[in-house]
C-alpha positions as CSV (number, residue, x, y, z in Angstrom):
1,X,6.1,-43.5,-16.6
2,X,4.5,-42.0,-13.6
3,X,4.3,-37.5,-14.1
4,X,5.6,-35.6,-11.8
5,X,3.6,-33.4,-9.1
6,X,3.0,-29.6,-9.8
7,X,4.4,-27.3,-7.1
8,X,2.5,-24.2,-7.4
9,X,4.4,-21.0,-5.8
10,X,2.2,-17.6,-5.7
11,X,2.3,-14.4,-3.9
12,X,1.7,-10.8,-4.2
13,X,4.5,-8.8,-6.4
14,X,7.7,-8.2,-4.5
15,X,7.0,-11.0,-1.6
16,X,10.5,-13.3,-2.8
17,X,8.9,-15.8,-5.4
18,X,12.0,-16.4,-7.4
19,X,14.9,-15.7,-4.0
20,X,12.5,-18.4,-2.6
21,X,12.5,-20.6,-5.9
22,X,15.9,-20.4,-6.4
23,X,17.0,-21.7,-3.2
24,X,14.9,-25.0,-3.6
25,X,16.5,-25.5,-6.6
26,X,20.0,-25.8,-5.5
27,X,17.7,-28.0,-2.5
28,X,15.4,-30.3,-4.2
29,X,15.7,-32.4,-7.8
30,X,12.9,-29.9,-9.5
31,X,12.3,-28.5,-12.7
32,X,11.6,-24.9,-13.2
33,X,8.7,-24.4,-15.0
34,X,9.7,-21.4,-17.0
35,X,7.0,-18.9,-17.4
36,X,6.6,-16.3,-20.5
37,X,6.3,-12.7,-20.5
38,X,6.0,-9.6,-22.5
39,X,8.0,-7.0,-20.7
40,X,11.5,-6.0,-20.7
41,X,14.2,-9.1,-18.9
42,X,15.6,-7.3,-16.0
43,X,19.1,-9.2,-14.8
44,X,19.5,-13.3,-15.2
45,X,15.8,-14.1,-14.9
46,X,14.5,-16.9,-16.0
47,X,11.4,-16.2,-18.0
48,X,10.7,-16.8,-21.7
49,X,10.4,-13.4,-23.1
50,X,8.3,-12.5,-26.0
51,X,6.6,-9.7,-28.3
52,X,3.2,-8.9,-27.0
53,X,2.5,-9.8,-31.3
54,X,3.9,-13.2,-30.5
55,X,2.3,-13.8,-27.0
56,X,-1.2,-12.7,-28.4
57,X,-0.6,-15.0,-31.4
58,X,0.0,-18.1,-28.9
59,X,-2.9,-17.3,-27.0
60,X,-4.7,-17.5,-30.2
61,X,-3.3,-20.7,-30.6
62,X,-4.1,-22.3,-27.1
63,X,-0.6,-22.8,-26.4
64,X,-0.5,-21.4,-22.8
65,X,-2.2,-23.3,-19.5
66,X,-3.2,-19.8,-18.2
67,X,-2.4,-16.6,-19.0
68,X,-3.2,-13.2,-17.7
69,X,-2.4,-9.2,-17.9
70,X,-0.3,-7.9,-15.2
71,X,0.3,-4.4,-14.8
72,X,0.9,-3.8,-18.3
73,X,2.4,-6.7,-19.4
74,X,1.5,-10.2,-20.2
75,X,2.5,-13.6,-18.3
76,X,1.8,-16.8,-19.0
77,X,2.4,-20.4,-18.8
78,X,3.6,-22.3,-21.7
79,X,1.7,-25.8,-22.2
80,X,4.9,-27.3,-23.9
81,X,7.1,-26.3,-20.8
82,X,4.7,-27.4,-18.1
83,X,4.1,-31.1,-20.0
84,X,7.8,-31.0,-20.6
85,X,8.6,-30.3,-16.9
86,X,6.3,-33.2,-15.3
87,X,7.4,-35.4,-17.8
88,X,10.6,-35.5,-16.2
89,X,9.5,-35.1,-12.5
90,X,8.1,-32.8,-9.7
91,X,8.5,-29.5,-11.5
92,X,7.6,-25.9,-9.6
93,X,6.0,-22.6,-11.1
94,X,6.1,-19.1,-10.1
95,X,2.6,-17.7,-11.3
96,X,0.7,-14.7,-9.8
97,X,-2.6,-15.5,-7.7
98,X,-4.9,-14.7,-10.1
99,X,-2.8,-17.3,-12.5
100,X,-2.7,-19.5,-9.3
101,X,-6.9,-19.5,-9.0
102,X,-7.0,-21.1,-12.7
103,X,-4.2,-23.5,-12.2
104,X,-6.8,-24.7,-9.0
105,X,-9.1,-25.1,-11.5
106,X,-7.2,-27.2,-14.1
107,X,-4.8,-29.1,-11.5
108,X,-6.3,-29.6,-8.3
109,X,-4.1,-32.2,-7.1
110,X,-0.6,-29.8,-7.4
111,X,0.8,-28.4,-4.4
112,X,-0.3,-24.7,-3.9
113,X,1.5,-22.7,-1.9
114,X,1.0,-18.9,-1.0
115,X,4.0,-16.5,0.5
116,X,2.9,-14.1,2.3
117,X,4.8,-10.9,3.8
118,X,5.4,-10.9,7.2
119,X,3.5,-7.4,7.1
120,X,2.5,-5.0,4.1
121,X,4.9,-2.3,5.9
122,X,7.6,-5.2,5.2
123,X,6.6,-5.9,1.7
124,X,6.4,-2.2,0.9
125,X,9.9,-1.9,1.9
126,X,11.1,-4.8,0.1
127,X,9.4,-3.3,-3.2
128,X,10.9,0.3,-2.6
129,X,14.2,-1.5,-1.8
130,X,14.1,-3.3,-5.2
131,X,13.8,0.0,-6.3
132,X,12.2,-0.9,-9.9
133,X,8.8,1.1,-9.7
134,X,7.9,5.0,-9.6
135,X,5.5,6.0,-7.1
136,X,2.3,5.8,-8.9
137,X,3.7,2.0,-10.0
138,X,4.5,1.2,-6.3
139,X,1.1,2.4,-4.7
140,X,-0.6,0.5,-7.5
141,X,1.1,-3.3,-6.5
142,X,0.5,-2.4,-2.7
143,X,-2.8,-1.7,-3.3
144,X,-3.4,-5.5,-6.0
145,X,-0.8,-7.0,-3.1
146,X,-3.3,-6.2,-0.4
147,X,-6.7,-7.5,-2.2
148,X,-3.9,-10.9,-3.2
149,X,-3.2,-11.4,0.4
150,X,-6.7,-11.9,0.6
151,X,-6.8,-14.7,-1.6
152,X,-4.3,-17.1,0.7
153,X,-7.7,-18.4,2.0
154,X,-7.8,-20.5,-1.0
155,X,-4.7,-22.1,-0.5
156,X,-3.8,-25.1,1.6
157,X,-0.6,-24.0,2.1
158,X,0.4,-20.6,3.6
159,X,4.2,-19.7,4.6
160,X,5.2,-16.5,6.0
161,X,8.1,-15.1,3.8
162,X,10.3,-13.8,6.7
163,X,13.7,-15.8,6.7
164,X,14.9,-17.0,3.6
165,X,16.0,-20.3,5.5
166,X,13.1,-21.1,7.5
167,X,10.9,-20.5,4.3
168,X,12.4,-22.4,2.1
169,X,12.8,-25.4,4.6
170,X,9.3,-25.1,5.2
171,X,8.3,-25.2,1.5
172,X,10.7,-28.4,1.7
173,X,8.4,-30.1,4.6
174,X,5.1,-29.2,2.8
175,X,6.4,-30.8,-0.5
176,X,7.9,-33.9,1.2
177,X,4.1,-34.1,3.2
178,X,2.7,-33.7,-0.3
């Protein structure tokens, strides 16, 4: 049986990853790849989440694809869920850049898509609008979001996150290419 493609969705923090990913769910036959984390579940999100004891004990254990610290807390990428996924069909991800840059490594052939802000003013708003971070905490992403902006060089695929339709039916057209 023929795996499915990996469709790789990154971005700076607050740019509409899961809005985005939810939409081409209820769009496209995909699997969510679920990703694991070590900080507190805020609303219906889908992540696995886990005791930083636990997650370092996996990572001991080589059971994540990639992994990395992100402002305090850990994220990573279950092996078992990614094989699961692709076994099944085109799955998608929603993984940092710097989580992104080692999938490039490993899976070359995925589809690797970058959403960028329309403008940092715009993304700034969106974070203060999400209203989850203090100051400090705020300043700190802007200031990671602007050297990650930098990194959509590296992609083939770059969409500006503007409106939710247009983005998501252009993710749609670059999978379909794909």
């Amino acid at each position: 049986m023929k795996r499915g493609k990996l469709i790789v969705i990154s971005g700076p923090s607050g740019v509409g990853k899961d809005t985005d990913i939810k939409e081409l769910l209820k769009k496209l036959p995909l699997n969510l790849i679920r990703t694991a984390t070590t900080r507190e579940k805020r609303g219906d999100e889908d992540y696995i989440f886990l005791r930083r004891e636990e997650f370092l004990e996996r990572i001991e254990r080589g059971e994540f694809v990639e992994w990395a610290e992100v402002y305090g807390n850990i994220y990573g990428i279950p092996r078992e869920e990614l094989e699961r996924a692709l076994e099944k069909g085109d799955s998608i991800v929603r993984v940092d850049v710097q989580g992104a840059m080692t999938l490039m490594k490993k899976f070359p052939d995925s589809v690797f898509i970058f959403l960028s802000p329309p403008s940092v003013e715009e993304l700034e708003r969106r974070l203060k609008t999400r209203g989850r971070e203090e100051a400090q905490e705020l300043e700190k992403r802007l200031e990671i979001a602007k050297r990650e902006m930098d990194a959509s060089k590296y992609f083939r695929h770059v969409v500006v996150n503007d409106k939710l339709e247009e983005t998501v039916k252009k993710i749609i057209d670059i999978i379909s290419e794909e």
